[in-house]
N, C-alpha and C positions, 0 to 999 in steps of 0.2 A: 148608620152610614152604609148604603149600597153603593157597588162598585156599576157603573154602569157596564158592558160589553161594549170592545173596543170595535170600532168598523172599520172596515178594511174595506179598501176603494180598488174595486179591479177595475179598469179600464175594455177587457175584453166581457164582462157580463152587462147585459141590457139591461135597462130598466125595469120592462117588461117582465123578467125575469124572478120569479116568486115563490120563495124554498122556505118561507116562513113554517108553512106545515109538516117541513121534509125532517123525516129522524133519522140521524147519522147510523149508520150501520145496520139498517132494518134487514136488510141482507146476505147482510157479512157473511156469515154462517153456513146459507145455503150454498153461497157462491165457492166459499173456502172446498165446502164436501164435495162439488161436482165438477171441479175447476182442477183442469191439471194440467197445467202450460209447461211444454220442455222447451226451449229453444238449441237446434240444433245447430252445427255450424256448417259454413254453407259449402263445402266439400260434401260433407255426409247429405245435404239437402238435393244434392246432385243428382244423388242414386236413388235416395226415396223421395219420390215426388210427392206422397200423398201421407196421411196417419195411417190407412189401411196395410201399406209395404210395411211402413216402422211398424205394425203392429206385428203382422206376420212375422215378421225379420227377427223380434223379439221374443214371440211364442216358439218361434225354432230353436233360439237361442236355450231360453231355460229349458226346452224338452231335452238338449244337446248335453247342456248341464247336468243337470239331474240323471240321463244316462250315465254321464260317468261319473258323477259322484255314486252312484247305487253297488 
């Protein structure tokens, strides 16, 4: 007695459209290691327009830190 897999009717995917070969999470992995999403809110987005500022902004910080923790 097999169970068959249930199908699931999206209206928004084509026809066309052909994942028979596709393996779920072939990526996962990589994307997890290189992937680092903050979202910031949109006050503090104000002041740092770009990742380069926030990065800057943040290596001052811990240099600032670690001074006075020493």
């Amino acid at each position: 007695m097999s169970q068959e897999p249930e199908i699931i009717v999206n209206e928004d995917m084509k026809p066309e459209y052909d994942f028979s070969g596709g393996v779920r999470g072939k990526y996962y992995e990589a994307y997890m290691q290189s992937s680092n999403v903050v979202v910031i809110n949109p006050d503090v987005a104000e002041i740092f327009r770009d990742s380069a500022s926030v990065n800057e902004a943040l290596r001052l910080l811990v240099k600032i830190a670690k001074a006075t923790a020493a």
